[in-house]
mmCIF file of the C-alpha atoms, coordinates in Angstrom:
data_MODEL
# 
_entry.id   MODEL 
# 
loop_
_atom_site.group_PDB 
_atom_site.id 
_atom_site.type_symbol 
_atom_site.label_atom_id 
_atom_site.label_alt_id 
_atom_site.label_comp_id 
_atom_site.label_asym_id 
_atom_site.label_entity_id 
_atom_site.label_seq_id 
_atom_site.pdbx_PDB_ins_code 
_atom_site.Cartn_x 
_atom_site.Cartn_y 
_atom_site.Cartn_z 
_atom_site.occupancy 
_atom_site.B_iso_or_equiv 
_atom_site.pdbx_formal_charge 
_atom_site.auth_seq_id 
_atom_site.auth_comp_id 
_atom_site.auth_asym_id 
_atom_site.auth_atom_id 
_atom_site.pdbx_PDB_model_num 
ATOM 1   C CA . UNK A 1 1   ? 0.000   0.000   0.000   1.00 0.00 ? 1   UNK A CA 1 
ATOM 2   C CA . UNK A 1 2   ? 1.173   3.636   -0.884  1.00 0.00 ? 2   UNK A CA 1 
ATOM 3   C CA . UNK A 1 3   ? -0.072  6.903   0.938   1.00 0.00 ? 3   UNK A CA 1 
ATOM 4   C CA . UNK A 1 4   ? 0.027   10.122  -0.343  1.00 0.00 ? 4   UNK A CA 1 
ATOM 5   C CA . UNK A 1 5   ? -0.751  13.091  1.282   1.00 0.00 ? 5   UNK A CA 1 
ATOM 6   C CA . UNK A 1 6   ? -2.027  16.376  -0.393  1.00 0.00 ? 6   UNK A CA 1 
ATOM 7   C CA . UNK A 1 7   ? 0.111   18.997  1.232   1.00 0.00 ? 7   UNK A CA 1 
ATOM 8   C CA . UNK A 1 8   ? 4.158   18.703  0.901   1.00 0.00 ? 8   UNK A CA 1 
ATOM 9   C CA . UNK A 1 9   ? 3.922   20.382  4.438   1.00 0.00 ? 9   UNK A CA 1 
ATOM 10  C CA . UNK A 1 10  ? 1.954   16.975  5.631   1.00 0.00 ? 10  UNK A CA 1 
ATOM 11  C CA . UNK A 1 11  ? 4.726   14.057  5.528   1.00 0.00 ? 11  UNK A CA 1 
ATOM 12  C CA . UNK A 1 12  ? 3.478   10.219  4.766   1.00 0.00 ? 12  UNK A CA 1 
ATOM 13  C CA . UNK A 1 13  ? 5.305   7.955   6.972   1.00 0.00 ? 13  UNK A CA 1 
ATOM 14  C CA . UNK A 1 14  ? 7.068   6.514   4.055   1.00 0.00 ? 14  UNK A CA 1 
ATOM 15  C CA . UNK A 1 15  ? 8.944   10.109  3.942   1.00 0.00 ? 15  UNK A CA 1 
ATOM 16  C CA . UNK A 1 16  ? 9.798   9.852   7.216   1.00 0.00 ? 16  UNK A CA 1 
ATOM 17  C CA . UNK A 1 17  ? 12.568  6.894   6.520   1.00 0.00 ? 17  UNK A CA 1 
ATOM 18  C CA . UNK A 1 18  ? 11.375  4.517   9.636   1.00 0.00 ? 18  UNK A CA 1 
ATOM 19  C CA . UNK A 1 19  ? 10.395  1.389   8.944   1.00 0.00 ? 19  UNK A CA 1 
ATOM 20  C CA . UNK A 1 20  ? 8.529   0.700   11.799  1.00 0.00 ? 20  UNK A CA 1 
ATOM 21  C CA . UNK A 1 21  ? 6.551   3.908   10.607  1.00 0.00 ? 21  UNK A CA 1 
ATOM 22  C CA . UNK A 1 22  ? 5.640   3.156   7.434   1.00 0.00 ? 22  UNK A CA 1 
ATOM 23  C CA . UNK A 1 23  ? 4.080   -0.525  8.587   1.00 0.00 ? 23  UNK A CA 1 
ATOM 24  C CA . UNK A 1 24  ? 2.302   1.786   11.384  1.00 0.00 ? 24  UNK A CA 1 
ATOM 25  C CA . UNK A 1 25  ? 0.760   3.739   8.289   1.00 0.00 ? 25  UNK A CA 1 
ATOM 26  C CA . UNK A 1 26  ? 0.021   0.959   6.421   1.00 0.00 ? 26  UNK A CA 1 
ATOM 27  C CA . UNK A 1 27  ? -1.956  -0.546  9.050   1.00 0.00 ? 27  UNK A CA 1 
ATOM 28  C CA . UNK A 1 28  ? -3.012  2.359   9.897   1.00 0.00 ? 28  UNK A CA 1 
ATOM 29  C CA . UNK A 1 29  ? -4.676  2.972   6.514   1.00 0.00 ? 29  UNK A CA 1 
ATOM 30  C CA . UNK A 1 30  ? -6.396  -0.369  6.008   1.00 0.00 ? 30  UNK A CA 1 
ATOM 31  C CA . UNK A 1 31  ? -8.069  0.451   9.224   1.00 0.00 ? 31  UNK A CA 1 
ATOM 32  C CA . UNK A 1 32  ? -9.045  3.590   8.008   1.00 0.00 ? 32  UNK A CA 1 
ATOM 33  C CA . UNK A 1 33  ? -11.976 4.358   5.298   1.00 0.00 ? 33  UNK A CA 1 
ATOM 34  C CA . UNK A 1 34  ? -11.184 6.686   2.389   1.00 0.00 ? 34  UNK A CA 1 
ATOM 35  C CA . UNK A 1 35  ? -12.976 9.394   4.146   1.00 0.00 ? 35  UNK A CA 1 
ATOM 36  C CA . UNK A 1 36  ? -10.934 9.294   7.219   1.00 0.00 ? 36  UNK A CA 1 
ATOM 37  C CA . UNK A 1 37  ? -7.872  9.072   5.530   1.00 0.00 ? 37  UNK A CA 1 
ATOM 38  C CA . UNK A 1 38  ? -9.325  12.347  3.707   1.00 0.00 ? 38  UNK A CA 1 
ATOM 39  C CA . UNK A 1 39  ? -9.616  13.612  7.054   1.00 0.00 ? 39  UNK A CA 1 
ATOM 40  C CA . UNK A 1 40  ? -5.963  13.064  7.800   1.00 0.00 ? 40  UNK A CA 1 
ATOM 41  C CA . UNK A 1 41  ? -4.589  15.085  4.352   1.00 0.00 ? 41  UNK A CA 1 
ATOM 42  C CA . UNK A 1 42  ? -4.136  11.516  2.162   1.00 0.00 ? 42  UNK A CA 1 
ATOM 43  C CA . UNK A 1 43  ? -5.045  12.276  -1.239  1.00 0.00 ? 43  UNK A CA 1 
ATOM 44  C CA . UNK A 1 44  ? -4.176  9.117   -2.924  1.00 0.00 ? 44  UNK A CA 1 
ATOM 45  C CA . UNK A 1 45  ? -3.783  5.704   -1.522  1.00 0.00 ? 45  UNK A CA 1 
ATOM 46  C CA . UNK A 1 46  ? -2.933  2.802   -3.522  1.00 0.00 ? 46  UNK A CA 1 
ATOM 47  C CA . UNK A 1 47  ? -3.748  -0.916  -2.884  1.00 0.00 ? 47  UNK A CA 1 
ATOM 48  C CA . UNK A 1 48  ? -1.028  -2.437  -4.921  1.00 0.00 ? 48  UNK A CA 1 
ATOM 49  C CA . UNK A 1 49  ? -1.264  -5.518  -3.286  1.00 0.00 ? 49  UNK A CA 1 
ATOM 50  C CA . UNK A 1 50  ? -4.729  -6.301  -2.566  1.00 0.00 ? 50  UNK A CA 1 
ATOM 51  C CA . UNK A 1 51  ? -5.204  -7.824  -6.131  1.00 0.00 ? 51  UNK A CA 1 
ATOM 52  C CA . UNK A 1 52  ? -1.952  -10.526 -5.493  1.00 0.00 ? 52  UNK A CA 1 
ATOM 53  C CA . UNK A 1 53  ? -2.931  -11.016 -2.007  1.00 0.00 ? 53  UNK A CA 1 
ATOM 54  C CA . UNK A 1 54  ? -6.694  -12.056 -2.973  1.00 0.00 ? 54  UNK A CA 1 
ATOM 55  C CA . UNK A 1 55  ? -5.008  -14.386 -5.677  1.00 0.00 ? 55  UNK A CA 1 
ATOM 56  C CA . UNK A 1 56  ? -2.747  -16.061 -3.059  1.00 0.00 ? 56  UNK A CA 1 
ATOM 57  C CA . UNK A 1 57  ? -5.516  -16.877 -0.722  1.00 0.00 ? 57  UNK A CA 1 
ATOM 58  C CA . UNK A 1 58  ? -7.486  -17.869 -3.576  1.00 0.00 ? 58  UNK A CA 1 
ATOM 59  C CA . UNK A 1 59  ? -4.748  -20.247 -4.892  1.00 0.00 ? 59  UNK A CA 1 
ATOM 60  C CA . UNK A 1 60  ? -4.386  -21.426 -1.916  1.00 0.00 ? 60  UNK A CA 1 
ATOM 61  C CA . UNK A 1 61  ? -8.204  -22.459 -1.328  1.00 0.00 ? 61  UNK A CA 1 
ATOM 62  C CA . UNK A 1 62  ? -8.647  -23.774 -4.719  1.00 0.00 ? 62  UNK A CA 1 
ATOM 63  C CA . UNK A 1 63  ? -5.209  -25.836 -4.365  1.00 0.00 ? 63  UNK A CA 1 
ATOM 64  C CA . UNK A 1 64  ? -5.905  -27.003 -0.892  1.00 0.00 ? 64  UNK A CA 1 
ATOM 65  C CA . UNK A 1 65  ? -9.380  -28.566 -2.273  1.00 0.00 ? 65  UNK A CA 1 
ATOM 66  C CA . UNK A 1 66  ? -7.706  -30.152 -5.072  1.00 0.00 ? 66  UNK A CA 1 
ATOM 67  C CA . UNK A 1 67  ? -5.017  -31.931 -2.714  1.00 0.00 ? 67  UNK A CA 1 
ATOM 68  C CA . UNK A 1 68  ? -8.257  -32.687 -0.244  1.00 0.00 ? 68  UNK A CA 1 
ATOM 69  C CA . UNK A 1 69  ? -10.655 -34.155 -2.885  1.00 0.00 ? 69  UNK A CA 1 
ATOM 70  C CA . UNK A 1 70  ? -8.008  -35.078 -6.012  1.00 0.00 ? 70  UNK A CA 1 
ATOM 71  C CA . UNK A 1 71  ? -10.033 -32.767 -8.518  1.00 0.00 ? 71  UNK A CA 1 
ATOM 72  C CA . UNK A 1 72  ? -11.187 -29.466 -8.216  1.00 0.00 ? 72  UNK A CA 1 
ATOM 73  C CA . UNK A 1 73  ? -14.773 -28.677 -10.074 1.00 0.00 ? 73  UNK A CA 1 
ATOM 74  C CA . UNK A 1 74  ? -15.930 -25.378 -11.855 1.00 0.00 ? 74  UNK A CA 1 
ATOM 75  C CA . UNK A 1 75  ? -17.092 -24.190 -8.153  1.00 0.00 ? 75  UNK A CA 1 
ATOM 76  C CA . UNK A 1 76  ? -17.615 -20.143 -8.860  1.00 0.00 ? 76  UNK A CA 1 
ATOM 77  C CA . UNK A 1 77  ? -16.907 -20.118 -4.979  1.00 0.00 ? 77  UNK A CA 1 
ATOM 78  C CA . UNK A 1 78  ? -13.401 -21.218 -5.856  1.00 0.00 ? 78  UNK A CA 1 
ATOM 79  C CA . UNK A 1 79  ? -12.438 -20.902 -9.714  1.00 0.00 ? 79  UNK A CA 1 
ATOM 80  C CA . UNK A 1 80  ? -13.562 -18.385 -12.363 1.00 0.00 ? 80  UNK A CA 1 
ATOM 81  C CA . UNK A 1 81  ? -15.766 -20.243 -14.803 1.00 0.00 ? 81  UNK A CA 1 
ATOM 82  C CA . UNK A 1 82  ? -13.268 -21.420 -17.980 1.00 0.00 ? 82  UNK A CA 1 
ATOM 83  C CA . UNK A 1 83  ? -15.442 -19.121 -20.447 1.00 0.00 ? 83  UNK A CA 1 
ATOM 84  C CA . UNK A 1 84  ? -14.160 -15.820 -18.184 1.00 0.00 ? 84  UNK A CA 1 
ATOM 85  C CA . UNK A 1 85  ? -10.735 -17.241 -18.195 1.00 0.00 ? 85  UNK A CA 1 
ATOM 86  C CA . UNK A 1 86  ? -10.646 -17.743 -22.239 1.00 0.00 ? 86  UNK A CA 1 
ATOM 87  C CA . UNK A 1 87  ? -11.922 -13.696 -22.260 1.00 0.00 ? 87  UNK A CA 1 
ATOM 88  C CA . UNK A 1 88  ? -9.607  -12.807 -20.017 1.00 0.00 ? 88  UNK A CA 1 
ATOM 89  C CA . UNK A 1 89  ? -6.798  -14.153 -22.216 1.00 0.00 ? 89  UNK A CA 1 
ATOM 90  C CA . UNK A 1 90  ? -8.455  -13.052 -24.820 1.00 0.00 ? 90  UNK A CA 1 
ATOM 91  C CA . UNK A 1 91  ? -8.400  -16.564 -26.447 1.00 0.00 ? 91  UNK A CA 1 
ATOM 92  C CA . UNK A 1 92  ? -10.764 -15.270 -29.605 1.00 0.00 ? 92  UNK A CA 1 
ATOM 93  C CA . UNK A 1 93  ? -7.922  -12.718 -30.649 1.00 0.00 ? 93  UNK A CA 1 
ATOM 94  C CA . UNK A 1 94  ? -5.803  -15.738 -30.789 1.00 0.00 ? 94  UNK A CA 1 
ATOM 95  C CA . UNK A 1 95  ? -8.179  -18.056 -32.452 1.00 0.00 ? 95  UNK A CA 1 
ATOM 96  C CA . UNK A 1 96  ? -8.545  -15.358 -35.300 1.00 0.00 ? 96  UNK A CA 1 
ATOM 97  C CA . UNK A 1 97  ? -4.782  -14.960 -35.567 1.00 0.00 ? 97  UNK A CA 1 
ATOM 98  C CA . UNK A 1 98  ? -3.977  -19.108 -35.862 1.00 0.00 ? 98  UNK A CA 1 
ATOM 99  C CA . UNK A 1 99  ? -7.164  -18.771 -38.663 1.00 0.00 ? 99  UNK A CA 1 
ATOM 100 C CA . UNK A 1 100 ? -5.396  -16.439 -40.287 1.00 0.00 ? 100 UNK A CA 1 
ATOM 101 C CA . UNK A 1 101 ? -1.938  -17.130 -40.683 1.00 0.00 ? 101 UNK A CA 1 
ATOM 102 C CA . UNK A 1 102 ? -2.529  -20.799 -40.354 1.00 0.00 ? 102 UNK A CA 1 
ATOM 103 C CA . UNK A 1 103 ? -1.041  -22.448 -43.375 1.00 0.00 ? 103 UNK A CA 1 
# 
């Protein structure tokens, strides 16, 4: 997480140069809602990690099943369903390409 603060006169504790105060501002913040932080002269705070940390802990669920059970169904509770994964990859784009310069 990154925290920036609207007035150069307001420091974030990442400017500060202390470790130990830049973990209290990052915990800090995620106990904090956007307004507070407002509040407190953030402007800008960026989750940079919340999407890789959700994918961990959902690779880990949908891994720990599979080792459980020895298969792992199209459960929406733990896998995207296989036609959002071909979009996301965009798997058409590809499937025109290999029609097109297919020889």
């Amino acid at each position: 997480m990154h925290l920036h603060q609207r007035h150069s006169h307001q420091r974030s504790a990442a400017a500060e140069g202390s470790e130990a105060t830049t973990d209290d501002a990052r915990a800090a913040a995620g106990a904090l809602s956007a307004d507070e932080l407002g509040g407190l002269g953030y402007g800008l705070v960026l989750y940079a990690n919340a999407a890789l940390q959700s994918a961990v802990t959902g690779m880990q669920r949908a891994l720990g099943v599979l080792k459980r059970d020895g298969k792992l169904d199209e459960d929406p509770e733990l896998v995207a369903p296989f036609r959002e994964r071909q979009r996301l990859v965009s798997k058409a784009v590809y499937d025109d390409l290999e029609k097109r310069y297919a020889s």
